[in-house]
N, C-alpha and C positions, 0 to 999 in steps of 0.2 A: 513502543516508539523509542527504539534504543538509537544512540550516535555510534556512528563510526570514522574513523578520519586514520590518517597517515600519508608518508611520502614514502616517493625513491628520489637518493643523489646517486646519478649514472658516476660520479667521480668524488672521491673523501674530501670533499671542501670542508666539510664541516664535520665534528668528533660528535659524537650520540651525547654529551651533554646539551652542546650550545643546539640541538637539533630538540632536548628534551624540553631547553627550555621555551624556545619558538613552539611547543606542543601545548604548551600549559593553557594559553592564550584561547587554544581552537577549542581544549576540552574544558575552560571555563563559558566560552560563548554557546557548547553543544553541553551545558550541565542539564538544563531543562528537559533534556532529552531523556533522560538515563539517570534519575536524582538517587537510585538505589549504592548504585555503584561505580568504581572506572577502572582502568588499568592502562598501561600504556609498555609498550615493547622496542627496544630499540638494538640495530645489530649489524654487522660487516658485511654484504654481500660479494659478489663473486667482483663487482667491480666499484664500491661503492657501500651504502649506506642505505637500512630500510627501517624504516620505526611505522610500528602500527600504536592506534589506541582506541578504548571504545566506551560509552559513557552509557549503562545499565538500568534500563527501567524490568524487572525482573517479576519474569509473567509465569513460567515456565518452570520448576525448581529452584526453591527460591534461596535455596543455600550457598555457600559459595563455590559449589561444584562447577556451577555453571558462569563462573566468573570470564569474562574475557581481558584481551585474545585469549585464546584456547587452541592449544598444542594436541597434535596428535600422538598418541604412546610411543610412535617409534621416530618424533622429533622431526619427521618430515613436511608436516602441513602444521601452517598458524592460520588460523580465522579472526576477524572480528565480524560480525552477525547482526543486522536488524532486521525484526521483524518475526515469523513466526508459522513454522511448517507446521501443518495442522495432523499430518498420516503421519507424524515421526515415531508412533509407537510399530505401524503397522512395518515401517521401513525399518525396523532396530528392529523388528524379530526376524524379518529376511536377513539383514547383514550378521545376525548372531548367526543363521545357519553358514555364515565364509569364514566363520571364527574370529567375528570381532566382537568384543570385550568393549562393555560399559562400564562407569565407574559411576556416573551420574544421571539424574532423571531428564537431563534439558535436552532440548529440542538441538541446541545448536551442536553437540557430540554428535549427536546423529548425524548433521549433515556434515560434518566432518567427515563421518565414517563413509557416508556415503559417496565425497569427492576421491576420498582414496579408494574406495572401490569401484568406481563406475567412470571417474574424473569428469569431462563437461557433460557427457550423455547422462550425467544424473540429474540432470536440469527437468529431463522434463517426467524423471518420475516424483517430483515434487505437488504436493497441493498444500500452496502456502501463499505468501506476499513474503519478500525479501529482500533485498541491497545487502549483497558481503564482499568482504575482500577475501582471498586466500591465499597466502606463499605457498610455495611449491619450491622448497629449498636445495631439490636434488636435479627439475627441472629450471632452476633459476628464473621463474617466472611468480609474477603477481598477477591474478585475474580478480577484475572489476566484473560482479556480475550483479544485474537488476531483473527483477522476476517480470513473468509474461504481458503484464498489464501495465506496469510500472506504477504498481502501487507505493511503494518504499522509496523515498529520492536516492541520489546517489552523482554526485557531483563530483568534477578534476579540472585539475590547468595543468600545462605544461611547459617548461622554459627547457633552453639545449641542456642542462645540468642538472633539473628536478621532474618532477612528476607528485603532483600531490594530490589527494581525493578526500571527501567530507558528503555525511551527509546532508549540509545546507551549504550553498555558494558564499553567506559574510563568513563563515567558517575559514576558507580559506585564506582570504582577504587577512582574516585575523591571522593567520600563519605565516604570509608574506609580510604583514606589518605593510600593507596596502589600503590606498581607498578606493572604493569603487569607482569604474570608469563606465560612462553606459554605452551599451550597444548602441549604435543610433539607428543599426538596420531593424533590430530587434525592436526598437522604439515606435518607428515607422510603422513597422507590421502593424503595430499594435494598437497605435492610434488611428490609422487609416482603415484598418480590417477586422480589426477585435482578435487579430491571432497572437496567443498564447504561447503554445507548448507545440511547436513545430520545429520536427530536428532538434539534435545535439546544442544550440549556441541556447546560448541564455542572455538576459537582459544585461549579465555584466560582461563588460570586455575582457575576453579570454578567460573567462569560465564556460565549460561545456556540462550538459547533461550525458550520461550513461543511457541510451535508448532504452523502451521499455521491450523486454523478451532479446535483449543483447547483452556480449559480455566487452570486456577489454582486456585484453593480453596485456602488459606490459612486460616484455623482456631482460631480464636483469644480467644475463650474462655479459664473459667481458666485449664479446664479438657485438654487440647489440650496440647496433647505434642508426640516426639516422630516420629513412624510411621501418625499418628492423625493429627499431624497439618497442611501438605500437600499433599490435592489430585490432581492429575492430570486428566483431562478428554476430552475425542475428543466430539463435537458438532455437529458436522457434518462430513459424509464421501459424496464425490463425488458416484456419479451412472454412469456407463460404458455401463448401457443397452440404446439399440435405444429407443428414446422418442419423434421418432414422424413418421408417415407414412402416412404422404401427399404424393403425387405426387408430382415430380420436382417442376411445376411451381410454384403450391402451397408453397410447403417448402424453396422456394426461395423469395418470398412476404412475409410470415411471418418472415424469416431473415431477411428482410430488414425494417419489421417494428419494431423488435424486436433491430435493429441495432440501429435508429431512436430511439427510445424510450429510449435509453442509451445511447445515445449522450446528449440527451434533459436535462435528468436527471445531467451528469456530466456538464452542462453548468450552472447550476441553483448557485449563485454566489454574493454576493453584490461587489466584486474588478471584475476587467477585468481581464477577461481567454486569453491566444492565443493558439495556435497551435504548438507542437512538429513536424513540417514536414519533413520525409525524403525520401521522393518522392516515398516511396513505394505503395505497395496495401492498409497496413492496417492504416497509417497516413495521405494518400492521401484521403480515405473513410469517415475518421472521420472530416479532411479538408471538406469536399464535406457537408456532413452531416449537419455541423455547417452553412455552409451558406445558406443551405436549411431551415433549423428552422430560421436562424436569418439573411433573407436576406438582411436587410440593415443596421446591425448593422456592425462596423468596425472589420476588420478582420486581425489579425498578426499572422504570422508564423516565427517560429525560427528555421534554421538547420544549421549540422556541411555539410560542405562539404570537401570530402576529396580532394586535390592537385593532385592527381594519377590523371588523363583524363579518364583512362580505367576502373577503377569503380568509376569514380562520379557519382552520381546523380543528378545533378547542374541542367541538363536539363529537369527530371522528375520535378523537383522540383518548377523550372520557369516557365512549362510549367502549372503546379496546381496552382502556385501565381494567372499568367493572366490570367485563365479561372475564380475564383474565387474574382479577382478583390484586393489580401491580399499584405499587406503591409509586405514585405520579412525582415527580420533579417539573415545573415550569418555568420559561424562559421569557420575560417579555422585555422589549428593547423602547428605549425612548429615542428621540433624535441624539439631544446631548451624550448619551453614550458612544455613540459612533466617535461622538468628538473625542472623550474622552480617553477612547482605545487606540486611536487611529494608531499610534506611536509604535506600540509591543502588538496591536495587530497586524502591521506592516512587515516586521520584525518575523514574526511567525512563518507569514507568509514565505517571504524571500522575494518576491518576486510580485510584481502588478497580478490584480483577479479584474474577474470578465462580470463580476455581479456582486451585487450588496447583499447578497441571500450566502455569499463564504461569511460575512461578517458572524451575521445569526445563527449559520453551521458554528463557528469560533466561540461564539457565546455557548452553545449547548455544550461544548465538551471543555469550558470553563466550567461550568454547573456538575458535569461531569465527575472533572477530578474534585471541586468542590464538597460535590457528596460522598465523597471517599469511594471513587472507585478509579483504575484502572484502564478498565478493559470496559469498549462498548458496540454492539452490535449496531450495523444502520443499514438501510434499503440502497444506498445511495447505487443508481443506476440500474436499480432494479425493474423501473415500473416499462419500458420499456418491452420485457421481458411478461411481465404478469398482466399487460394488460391496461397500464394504466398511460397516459397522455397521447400525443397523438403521433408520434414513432418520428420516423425518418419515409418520409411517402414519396417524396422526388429522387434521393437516393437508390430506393426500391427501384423504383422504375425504372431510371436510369439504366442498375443491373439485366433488368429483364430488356432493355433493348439490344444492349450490349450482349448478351448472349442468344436476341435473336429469338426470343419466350412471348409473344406477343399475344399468347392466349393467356398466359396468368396474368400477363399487362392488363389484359382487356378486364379479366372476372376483378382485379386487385380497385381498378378503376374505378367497376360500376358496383362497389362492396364498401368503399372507404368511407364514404359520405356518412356510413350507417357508424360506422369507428367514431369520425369525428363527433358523431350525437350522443354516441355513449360516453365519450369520454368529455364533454362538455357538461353533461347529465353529473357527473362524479364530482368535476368541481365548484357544482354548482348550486350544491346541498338540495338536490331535489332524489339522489341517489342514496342507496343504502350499501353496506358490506357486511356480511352476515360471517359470523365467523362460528362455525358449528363446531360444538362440546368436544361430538368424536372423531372430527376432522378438524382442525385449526387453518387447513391449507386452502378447504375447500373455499373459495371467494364467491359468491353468487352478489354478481351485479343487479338490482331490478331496477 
């Protein structure tokens, strides 16, 4: 969870000091983000003034090779980088066959190399989470890009004279030497509908979000003005069509190598990783996973557990510790804690949440960094996927009218009911999950 932040002035209002010193502000309130490291960049553009900076929690080579911003060898591209491409070895031995030259182990060189070799269609040969900026000093261009999910934030405002972006929206605030102003439509949504994270606008007035699987152009040349000097563009859309027709067995062996294979990759790491455990299907799996690739390496897991008896999970939970042999971390929350936090939980956030169960997420990777780690694995949105709750069943359907599928409407129909018992069964402590020696993946519900 590294920061990144910077501006453009379309016009030299201001000299790269009084612009360094308005910078100090953004990367004192983004230290939390990045406590390894920081740097900050500032310089004359074609019409104007461009300063980057970035605030280093350092996961990836942990020397100062991979300090940012981070210059390409031949001085044409600057990055600053959060977040973390998980194939960067597999993509640095392809760009060594075009003749690019490494000097460092990090991830973020790579993707440098890889915007000058490939420029935005390198987007999607990416498997990572990310938010970066990157000049382009021969194109005169800054591109704003946030990866396919929008896992990494990635926030900007704009005035006719600036453009500024951060990875948290008081970020910004802090760099105008502004107070927040709220949306009121944004307020609206939220209290009448429970909507969040809908569209570019955010809760504050005139701060926007970076769409997730979109980038922003920001035009630096001296022609660029206007409608001109910001494009917006999506990078990728998700596909809804079936993309694969094996047979069961089969399509269940490739999920589970395909599971595997992305565990492997989120493990890859120079600090130690643990485990977000909450004893369900899709963080009991990735528990399972982890000690199958790395069975003798030391294994922590951290969860909240709640006080209630009748939905803890304590016992799913203890019971994946001693199968896997992992050293437990627990989280248990009183009321007066909420009270307590409310202040630097809110703060964290950025932004109003849809559930008191972010607070208990909040706690665990407080426990987290607590126990001296880093870096930690969680199922979050996985169960969906594996099996576990009761999905999106009206949505489904919905689909299948809309395309006019009325036979898999009908079988999904008279099939679901048996979904909703299983999966009422699971939280209801009358079900088991067996997590077998020489499979870890293999999940048998009885």
């Amino acid at each position: 969870m590294c920061g990144i932040y910077g501006c453009v002035f379309s016009a030299p209002t201001e000299d790269c000091i009084g612009i360094a010193r308005r910078m100090a502000a953004v990367r004192t309130w983004l230290a939390h983000r990045g406590p390894d490291d920081d740097g900050a960049e500032c310089e004359p553009t074609g019409c104007g003034i461009i300063a980057l900076g970035h605030t280093r929690l350092a996961i990836i080579d942990l020397s100062s090779s991979g300090k940012q911003p981070m210059r390409s060898a031949d001085g044409r591209y600057t990055i600053v980088f959060n977040g973390e491409i998980y194939n960067f070895e597999q993509l640095r031995d392809e760009l060594r066959g075009f003749g690019h030259r490494f000097i460092s182990n990090s991830d973020t060189e790579v993707l440098l190399a890889c915007w000058a070799q490939w420029g935005e269609s390198c987007l999607r040969r990416l498997i990572g989470m990310f938010a970066f900026a990157i000049l382009d000093r021969k194109e005169e261009r800054l591109s704003l890009v946030r990866d396919a999910f929008g896992i990494k934030p990635l926030y900007y405002c704009e005035t006719p004279d600036q453009i500024a972006f951060a990875s948290e929206p008081m970020a910004l605030l802090k760099y105008r030497g502004l107070a927040p102003v709220i949306s009121h439509q944004r307020a609206y949504e939220y209290l009448v509908a429970g909507v969040q994270d809908d569209g570019d606008t955010t809760f504050i007035d005139g701060v926007r979000r970076v769409l997730a699987a979109h980038l922003v152009r920001v035009n630096l040349g001296r022609a660029a003005s206007g409608d001109g000097r910001i494009v917006r563009a999506r990078w990728w859309y998700p596909s809804i069509e079936q993309g694969c027709d094996l047979p069961a067995p089969q399509a269940a062996e490739r999920l589970r190598e395909l599971f595997l294979e992305s565990v492997g990759f989120h493990l890859r790491s120079d600090v130690p990783v643990c485990i977000a455990l909450s004893g369900g299907i899709d963080s009991s799996s990735i528990a399972c996973a982890a000690r199958l690739i790395a069975p003798n390496a030391e294994l922590h897991t951290v969860s909240f557990v709640a006080s209630e008896s009748a939905i803890s999970e304590e016992s799913w939970i203890d019971a994946v510790n001693r199968h896997l042999g992992a050293t437990s971390h627990k989280v248990r929350i009183a009321p007066a804690d909420l009270d307590r936090d409310f202040r630097r939980f809110i703060d964290a956030q950025g932004e109003p949440v849809g559930s008191p169960s972010v607070y208990a997420q909040w706690r665990v990777f407080e426990e987290v960094r607590a126990a001296g780690f880093k870096v930690a694995l969680e199922g979050q949105g996985g169960d969906e996927l594996l099996g576990g709750y009761v999905g999106y069943p009206g949505q489904y359907m919905r689909s299948c009218v809309e395309r006019a599928d009325f036979g898999t409407l009908l079988r999904f129909a008279r099939n679901f009911p048996k979904r909703i018992q299983v999966a009422g069964r699971g939280r209801g402590g009358r079900s088991s999950v067996s997590c077998c020696p020489t499979s870890p993946i293999e999940l048998v519900v009885s």
